[in-house]
Each structure stands twice: as structure tokens, then as C-alpha cells.
N, C-alpha and C positions, 0 to 999 in steps of 0.2 A: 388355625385349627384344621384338622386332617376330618373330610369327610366322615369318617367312622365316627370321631370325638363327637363333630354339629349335631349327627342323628341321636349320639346320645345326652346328648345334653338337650337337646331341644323334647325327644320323647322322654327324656328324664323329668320332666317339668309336667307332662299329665300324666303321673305316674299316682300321685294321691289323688287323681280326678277318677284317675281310671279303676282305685284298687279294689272297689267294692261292686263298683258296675260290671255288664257284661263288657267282655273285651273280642278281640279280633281274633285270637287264640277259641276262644269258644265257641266264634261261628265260623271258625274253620273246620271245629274237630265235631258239628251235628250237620256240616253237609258233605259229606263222602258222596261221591258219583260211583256204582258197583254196577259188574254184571251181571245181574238177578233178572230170572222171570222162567218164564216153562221151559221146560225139555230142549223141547224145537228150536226153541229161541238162544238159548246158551249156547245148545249143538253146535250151531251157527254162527256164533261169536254176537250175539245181538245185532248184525248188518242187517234190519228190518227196518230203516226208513220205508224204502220203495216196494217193500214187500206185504204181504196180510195174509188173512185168513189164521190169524193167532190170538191168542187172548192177550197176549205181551204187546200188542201193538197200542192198548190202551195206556198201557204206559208211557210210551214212544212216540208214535205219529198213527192218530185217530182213525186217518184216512186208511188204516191197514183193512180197516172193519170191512170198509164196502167193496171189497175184493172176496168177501164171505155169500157163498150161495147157497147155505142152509143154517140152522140156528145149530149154537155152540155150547156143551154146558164141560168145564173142565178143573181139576185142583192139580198141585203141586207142591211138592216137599224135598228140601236135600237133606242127605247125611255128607258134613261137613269133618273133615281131619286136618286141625289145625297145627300148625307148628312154630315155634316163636325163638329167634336164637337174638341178644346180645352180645356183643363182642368189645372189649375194649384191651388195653394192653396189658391190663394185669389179668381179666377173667372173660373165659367164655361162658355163658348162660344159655340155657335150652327150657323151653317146655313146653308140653304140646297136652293138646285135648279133642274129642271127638264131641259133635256137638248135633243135634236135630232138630229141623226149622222146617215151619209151615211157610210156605214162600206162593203161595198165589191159586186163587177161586176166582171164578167168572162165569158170565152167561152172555151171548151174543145170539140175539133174535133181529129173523130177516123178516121183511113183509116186499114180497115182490111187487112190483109195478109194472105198469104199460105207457110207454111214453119215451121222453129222454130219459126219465130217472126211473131207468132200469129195477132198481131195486133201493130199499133205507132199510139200515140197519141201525142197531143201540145196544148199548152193551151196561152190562155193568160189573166192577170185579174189585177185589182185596187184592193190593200186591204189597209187598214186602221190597221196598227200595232199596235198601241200607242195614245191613247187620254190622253192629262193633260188637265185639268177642272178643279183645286182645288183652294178652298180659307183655309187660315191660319192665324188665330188671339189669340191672348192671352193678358193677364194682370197680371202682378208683382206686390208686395209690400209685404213686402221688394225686394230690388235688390240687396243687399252688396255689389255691385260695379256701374260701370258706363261704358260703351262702351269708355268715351272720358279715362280712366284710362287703358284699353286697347291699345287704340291707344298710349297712350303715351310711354307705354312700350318697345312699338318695335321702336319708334321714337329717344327714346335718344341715343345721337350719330351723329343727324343729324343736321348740324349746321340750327339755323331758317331762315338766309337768303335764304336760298337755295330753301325755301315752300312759299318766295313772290313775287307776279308777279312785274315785273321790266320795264322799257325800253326796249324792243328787246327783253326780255325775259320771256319766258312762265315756271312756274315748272312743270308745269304737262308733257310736253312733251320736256322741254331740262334738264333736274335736274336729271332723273332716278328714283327719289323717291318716293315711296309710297304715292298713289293718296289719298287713307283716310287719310294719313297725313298730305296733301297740305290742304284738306278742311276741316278738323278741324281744323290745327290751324289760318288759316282763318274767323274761324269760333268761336273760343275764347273757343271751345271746351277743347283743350291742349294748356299751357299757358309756358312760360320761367319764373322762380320766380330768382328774383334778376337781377343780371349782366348775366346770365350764357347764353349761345348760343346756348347749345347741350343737357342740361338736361330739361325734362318738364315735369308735373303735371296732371294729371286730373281732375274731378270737386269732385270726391267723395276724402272725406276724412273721417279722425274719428270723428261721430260727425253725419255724414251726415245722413239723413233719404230721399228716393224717392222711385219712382214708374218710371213703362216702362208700356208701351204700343206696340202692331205692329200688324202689318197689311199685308197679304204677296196674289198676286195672281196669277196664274201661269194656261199658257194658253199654250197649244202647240198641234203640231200634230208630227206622224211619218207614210208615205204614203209610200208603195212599190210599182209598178209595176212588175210584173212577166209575163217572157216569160218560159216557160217551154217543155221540150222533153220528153217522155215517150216511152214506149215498153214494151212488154207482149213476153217472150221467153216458150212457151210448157204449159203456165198454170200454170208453176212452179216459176218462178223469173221475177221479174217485176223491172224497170231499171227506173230512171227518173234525170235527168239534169234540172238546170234552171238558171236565171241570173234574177238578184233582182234588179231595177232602185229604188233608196231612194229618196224622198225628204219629208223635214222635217224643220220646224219648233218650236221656243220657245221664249214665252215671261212672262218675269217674274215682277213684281210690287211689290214692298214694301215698306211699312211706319213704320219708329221707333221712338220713341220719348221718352225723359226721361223728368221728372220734379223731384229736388230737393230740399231738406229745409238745410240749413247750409252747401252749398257746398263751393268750393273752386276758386271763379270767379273773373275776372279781372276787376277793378274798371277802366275807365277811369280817372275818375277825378281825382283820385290819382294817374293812373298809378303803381299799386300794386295790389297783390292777398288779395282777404276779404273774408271774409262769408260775403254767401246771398243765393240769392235763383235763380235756375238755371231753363231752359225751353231749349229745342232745340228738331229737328225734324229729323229726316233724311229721304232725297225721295231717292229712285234707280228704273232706270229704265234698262232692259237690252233685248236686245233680239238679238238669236242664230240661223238661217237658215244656209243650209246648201244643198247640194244634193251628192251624191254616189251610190258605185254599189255593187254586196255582188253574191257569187256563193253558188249553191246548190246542191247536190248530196244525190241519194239515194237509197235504193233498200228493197225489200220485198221477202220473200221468202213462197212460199206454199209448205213445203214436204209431205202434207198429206191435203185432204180437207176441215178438219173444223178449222185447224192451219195457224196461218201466223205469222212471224217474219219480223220487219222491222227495220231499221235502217238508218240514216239520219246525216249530218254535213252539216252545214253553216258555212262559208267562214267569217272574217271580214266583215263588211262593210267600204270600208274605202271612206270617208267624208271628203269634203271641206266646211270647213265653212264660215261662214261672221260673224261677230260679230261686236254691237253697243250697247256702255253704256253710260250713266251721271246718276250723283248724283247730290243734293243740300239737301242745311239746311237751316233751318229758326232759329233762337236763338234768348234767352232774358233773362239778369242778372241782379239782382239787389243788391248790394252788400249791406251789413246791415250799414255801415258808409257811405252809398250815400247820399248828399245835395237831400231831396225832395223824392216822391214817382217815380218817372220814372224811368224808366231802364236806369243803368249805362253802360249799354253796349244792342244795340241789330239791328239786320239786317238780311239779308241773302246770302248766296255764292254758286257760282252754278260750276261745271265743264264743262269745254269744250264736247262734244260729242267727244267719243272715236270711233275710225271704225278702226278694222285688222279682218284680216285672219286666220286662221290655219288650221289646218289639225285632224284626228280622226281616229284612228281605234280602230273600236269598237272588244266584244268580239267574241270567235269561241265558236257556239253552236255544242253541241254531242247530239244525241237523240239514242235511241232506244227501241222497241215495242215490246209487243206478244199481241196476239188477236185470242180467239176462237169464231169458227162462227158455231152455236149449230142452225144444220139445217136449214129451212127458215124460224126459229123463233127469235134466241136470236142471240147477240153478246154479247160480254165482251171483254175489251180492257184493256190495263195498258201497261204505258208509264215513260220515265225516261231520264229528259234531264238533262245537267250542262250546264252552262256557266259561261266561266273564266272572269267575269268581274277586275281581279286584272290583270290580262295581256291587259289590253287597254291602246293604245300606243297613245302618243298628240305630236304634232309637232307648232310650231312656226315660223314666221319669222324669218331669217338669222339675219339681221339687226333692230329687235324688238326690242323697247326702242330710236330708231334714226329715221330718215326719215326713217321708216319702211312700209311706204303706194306708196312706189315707186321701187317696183323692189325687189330683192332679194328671194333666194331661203327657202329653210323649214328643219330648225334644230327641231332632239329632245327636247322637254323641260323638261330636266331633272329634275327640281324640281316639278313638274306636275307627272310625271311619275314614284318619287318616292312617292308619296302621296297617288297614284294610290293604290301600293303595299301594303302601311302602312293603310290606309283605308277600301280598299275591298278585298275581298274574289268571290270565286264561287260561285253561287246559285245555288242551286238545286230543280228541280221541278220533280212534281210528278203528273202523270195525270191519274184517271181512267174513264170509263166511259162503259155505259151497252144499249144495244137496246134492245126491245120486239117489237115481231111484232104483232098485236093485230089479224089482218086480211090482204088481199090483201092490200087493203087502209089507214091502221092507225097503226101506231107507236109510242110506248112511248118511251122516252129514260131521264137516269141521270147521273150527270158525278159529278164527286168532282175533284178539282186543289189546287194544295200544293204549292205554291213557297217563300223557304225559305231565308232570308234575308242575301244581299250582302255585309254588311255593320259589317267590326269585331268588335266583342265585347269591344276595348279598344276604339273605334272612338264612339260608338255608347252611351257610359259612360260616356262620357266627360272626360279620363284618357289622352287624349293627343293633342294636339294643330292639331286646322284644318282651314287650311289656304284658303280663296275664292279669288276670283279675284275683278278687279274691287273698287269699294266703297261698297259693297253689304255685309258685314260681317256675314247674316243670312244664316241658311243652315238646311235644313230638312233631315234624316235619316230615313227611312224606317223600322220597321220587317219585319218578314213574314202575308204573304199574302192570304186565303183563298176565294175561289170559291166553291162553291156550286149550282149545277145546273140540269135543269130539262127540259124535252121535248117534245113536241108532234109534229107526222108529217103525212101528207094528201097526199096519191098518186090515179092521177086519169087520166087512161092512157099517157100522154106525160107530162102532167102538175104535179109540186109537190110545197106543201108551207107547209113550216118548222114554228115551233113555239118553242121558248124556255126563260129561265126566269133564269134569274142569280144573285146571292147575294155575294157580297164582300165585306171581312171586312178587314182592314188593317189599324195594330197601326203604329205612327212614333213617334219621339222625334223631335221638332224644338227646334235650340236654334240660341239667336238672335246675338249670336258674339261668338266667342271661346272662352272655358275656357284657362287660360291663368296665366304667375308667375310673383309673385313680391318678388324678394328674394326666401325665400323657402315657401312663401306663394301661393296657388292655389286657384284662383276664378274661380265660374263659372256664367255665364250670364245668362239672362231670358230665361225661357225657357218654355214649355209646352209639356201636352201629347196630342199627336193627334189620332182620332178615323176617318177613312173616311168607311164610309157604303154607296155600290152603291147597288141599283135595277133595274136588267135593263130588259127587252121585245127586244129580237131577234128575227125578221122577217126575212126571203127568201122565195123567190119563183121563179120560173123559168120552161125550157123546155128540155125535153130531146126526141132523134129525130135521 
């Protein structure tokens, strides 16, 4: 067996473990790493490990604070111009929206001292970490397969009784089995040809000819509060602690639907599989809150006046979630030896609302800076963080899969956790940024931000089976990321207001179901290339006092 086959087949196998729990796919898509925070700080490409005197530093590395020689009180807001293109070989897709975000309040009070510890400061502030805003659509034709050909792959095996609702019993939540199971074959999606109980079909066969469609939109936030400590020891090392309150949100929308010509659908009136022609739809709904807490440490050092070295680590965050999903289908078959033109078959099936728990720890961020400060003219900063997104750890209900909404403690989910592995990698960012002082009053400043994609090259190819939770089979993968940005800022005794203008470009691949084997054959599903370009306008302003 061919490496690609092993993986699927081996992740094939906790695929009913996985269908209803969180998966790797969902703690990819609520921990996004973005360039958000003040004016100043974007100006500059966020290169503020080794740097301070910002409110943005509470975000970043703590120790920015005790480079602060008076108290801080400041807010920030962008107007963001998003834009959204799908591309695939039959259609191109475009749309875009203007959108306005409260992005970060703060307060930094100093109390000087006499001694080594020149000065302690402490801050407190709302930042806005993570904004999702994106829409994602595309257009197939051909599709050489079919989602319900998918499902049925992982389904045989499973006898059909076990996927229909009974007397006293539910399959979605007393059966075990995979939820896109239960509602496809409900849903006449995947069908049993003959006598047989365990083997099943999908709509494409040879012969077939269709088209897909989908439709994806994804809304969410990640909001920190920070309290933070700081201290200034001789002018020389600067010390800062903090504790990060998270709370966060996600919600996700998607519509799929196939239409086919010569598929493989189930005739009522015969009670047999015919050609005809097939329609169905699939809706998902899901949405991900959560709240946690995450520590920070960090320190700066000045061994010489125009030099500073900084370095920084974030702690986990680790996160309790909530999590609520349903699916449904709409379908319509008309099998080509049906009495009359109506559908031989057609209705729609909905799932029960799904609601559990879990748990998340997210990645540990490493940072660290230099940064020359060229008189009372210029700065130049460069910065360099990782984070281990393959080491994020998911946990589960004890009793997940059973009366699971009543008690019970929080196991590893191993199958989660290996995915985790097999999927992502560390990213690595890369931040510069440069100030000029024009005069007393005016500042220019630019910064560029690099952050390369967490997403390994074999996931990211479609080379191996990627398993979601839920009914939701669709999953977007990210590149890398570029930031490009630029600044001006106005100092006019106590008052100062930042201005800055940021451009991001970032490709991903969506696909609307995993590619996936039949025998030693490998399909893969619709999919698209995605372009999102943001323009955004960074405002602050504030007092210092």
C-alpha cells in the first residue's frame, strides 16, 4: 500500500470517532495569528518585541511597558476593505465588503522609583487579536466524483439499520455512527443496492456527468484582555509579566450542492438503483465560543544606548469551549425509467442540534527582537517569532458519544490530536519595521510582516485524508501570509493620533470534502483557489500624562 492509501485508511478508521466531536480542522480555523493592534504598532509591521512605550506591547512582550516614562491612556479602530476572489477552471468568483472594527483600549500607569528599579509600571487593555470576516464560493464542472461516493466509502460496514430513526431510538445520538452517514442515507444520497445491509453506493458512477456548487461564510472574533506588570531595573533591563483573559468566538455557514446527469439513484417505484438525474443540497451550521486564560513573560535589554534586545514567550491558552452544530439536505431524483416526469424520489432531512464541550490548548509562542534606535531620529526594528501549532493539544468528554451533556470529565482526543501532527507544522513569522522622525511633531513609519503557512505540504496537496467533525466535510487551508504597511503619526504635547494603512494578501486552497480511495483509486473533490486581499486604515489616538 502507497503511503497516501496507509493514511487513509488508518485516519479512515476514526472517522466515526471523530464525526461529532471537535476536530483538528476547528482548532485550526479559531486560532488565526493576525496583525492587529495600534496605529504605531501595525505602522511598523508589529517588529515590537524589543521595543515599548505602546499599548500593543501587552499583547506581545510585557516588558515593552517599562520603557514607558509617563502613564498611557489610548483606543483604536480600523476601517477594513475586504476583497474575496475564487478561481477554479470553469469559474471565477469575486466579492468584497467594507467592514468597521473596534480594535484596542488601554491604560499604562507608571509610579517612579528611587533605587535599581528605576520605575513599575501596569497596564491594563481590550485588544482584538483575530478578526474572521471571509466569504468562500466556487464552481465545478466536471467533478469526477460526488461527496455522497465519499460518504459511502467510510460507511460500508455499517449495517443500515443502525442510520434509521426507530421507536425509542435516535441514530445520531444512540448508534455511534457517523452523523454524514445517518443523513445521507436518509437522504437517498448513499443507497444499499440489492439485499445487502453493509455495502453502499454513491450517486456518481461511470457514465455520470455534474457540477458542484458551495457557498462557505465564516464570522468570528478572538478578544484578550490583559493585565500586565512591568519594571525598569538601571536603564539597562526591562522585566514585564501579564495574564491574557481570551474570549472568543466562531461561526461558520456553508452551502453545497451537486447536480447530476446519469447518476446512480434510487427509484421508489421500483424500489431499485437506475439512472437519472440527481440534485441535493447540503446546509451546515456550526458555531465555536469559548473563553480562557494564557501568561506572558518578557524582557528587554539595553547594553548600550542606541541597542535593545528583546525576547518574549506566551504560555498556551488553554480554552473551554461550547460547541453547536446541525446539518440538512434538500434532494430530488428522477430516475430515467420513472412513470411520468416527477421525482422518483425527493424531500428533505434535518439533524438534531448537536451541543458538547471540550477543551483546547492552543500553541506556545517564542519571540525575539533587536532594534537600533539611531538617535532622536530613526528606529529599525526586526523581529522573529515561531509558533508550534502542531503541538495543540484537544480534549473531549469522558463519556462523548453517550449521555455526554451530563457530567463526566475531559479525556485526550486522540484521534484529534493525531491529525493535529499529521497536518500542521510551526509558523514562522517574520516582522520588520522602521520609524523616522520628521520633526518634534511628525513621524513616518513602515513595517513588512511575513507569516509563513502552518499547514504541511502533504495536507495542503490533497496527498492525504483530512477528516472534519460534524456534517460539515468542507475545510479551507491557508499559505503564507503577507503584510505590507505604512505610517504617519502627530505628537502635540500630551495628545498623540497614529495613522497607518495595511495591505494583505493571502492565497488558501478550499476543498469541499477530502480527497479520498476507492480501491487504489484517489479522488479528489471540488475545490478552488482562494485570493483574500484586505486594505485596512489604522486609527489611535490617545493621552499621555
Amino acid at each position: 500500500m502507497t503511503t497516501r492509501t496507509i493514511l487513509a485508511v488508518a485516519l479512515a478508521l476514526g472517522c466515526s470517532a471523530a464525526a461529532t466531536a471537535q476536530s483538528a480542522i476547528d482548532a485550526y480555523n479559531i486560532t488565526p495569528t493576525q496583525l492587529r493592534g495600534s496605529a504605531r504598532f501595525v505602522g511598523m509591521g508589529g517588529a515590537f518585541t524589543s521595543l515599548g512605550s505602546d499599548i500593543s506591547c501587552m499583547t506581545q512582550n510585557p516588558a515593552g511597558l517599562g520603557l514607558y516614562r509617563h502613564s498611557d491612556i489610548g483606543l483604536t479602530f480600523d476601517i477594513s476593505m475586504r476583497s474575496y476572489k475564487g478561481q477554479t477552471p470553469a469559474q471565477t468568483s469575486s466579492n468584497s465588503e467594507t467592514l468597521v472594527k473596534f480594535d484596542n483600549f488601554g491604560y499604562v500607569g507608571v509610579i517612579n522609583l528611587n533605587g535599581a528599579l528605576r520605575s513599575f509600571q501596569w497596564g491594563v487593555s481590550y485588544n482584538r487579536l483575530a478578526d474572521v470576516d471571509r466569504l468562500t464560493s466556487g464552481y465545478n464542472r466536471p467533478t469526477g466524483t460526488s461527496l455522497s461516493n465519499y460518504i459511502a466509502s467510510y460507511t460500508n460496514g455499517v449495517n443500515s439499520g443502525s442510520l434509521l430513526e426507530d421507536d425509542g431510538y435516535d441514530p445520531y445520538f444512540d448508534s455511534g455512527n457517523d452523523w454524514l452517514s445517518i443523513l445521507a442515507y436518509n437522504s437517498f444520497m448513499i443507497n444499499n443496492p440489492g439485499s445487502s445491509q453493509e455495502n453502499y453506493t454513491g450517486l456518481y458512477q461511470n457514465g455520470t456527468s455534474g457540477d458542484a456548487l458551495y457557498n462557505v461564510r465564516e464570522r468570528g472574533y478572538t478578544d484578550e484582555y490583559n493585565i500586565d506588570f512591568a519594571g525598569n531595573v538601571s536603564d539597562i533591563v526591562f522585566w514585564g509579566l501579564g495574564v491574557g483573559i481570551v474570549d472568543m468566538n466562531y461561526t461558520r455557514e456553508s452551502n453545497y450542492s451537486e447536480s447530476m446527469d446519469n447518476a446512480l439513484v434510487y427509484n421508489h417505484q421500483t424500489q431499485t438503483l437506475s439512472s437519472g438525474k440527481a440534485n441535493f443540497d447540503l446546509y451546515n451550521w456550526q458555531q465555536i465560543s469559548g473563553s480562557g486564560a494564557n501568561l506572558k513573560f518578557g524582557v528587554i535589554v539595553r547594553p548600550v544606548e542606541m541597542l535593545r534586545l528583546g525576547f518574549a514567550v506566551h504560555t498556551p491558552t488553554w480554552l473551554r469551549l461550547n460547541h453547536a452544530t446541525y446539518g440538512d439536505t434538500g434532494y430530488e431524483y428522477l430516475a430515467d425509467d420513472a412513470v411520468g416526469d416527477r421525482p422518483t424520489n425527493s424531500g428533505d432531512f434535518s439533524t438534531p442540534t448537536n451541543e458538547y464541550d471540550s477543551r483546547l490548548t492552543t500553541p506556545w509562542r517564542f519571540m525575539v527582537g533587536a532594534s537600533l534606535v539611531i538617535g532622536p531620529k530613526a528606529i529599525l526594528s526586526l523581529d522573529y517569532e515561531r509558533v508550534a501549532y502542531n503541538d495543540m493539544k484537544l480534549k473531549q468528554q469522558s463519556n462523548f458519544g453517550g449521555d455526554y451533556n451530563y457530567g463526566g470529565g475531559f479525556v485526550e482526543n486522540t484521534y484529534a490530536n493525531e491529525d493535529v501532527k499529521n497536518y500542521f507544522r510551526a509558523a514562522n513569522i517574520i516582522r520588520v519595521g522602521a520609524e523616522y522622525r520628521l520633526n518634534s511633531n511628525w513621524s513616518v513609519r513602515a513595517g513588512y510582516n511575513y507569516k509563513s503557512s502552518n499547514v504541511r505540504k502533504e495536507a495542503m496537496s490533497g496527498d492525504m485524508y483530512i477528516s472534519t467533525a460534524g456534517t460539515d466535510p468542507s475545510y479551507r487551508f491557508d499559505n503564507d501570509t503577507h503584510n505590507i504597511t505604512l505610517g504617519i503619526g502627530y505628537r502635540y504635547k500630551s495628545w498623540y493620533a497614529d495613522l497607518a494603512y495595511q495591505h494583505t494578501t493571502q492565497n488558501a486552497t478550499f476543498s469541499a470534502y477530502t480527497p479520498f480511495s476507492t480501491g487504489n483509486e484517489w479522488h479528489y473533490s471540488p475545490s478552488a483557489k482562494i485570493t483574500d486581499k484586505h486594505n485596512n486604515i489604522v486609527i489611535s489616538t490617545g493621552f499621555r500624562f
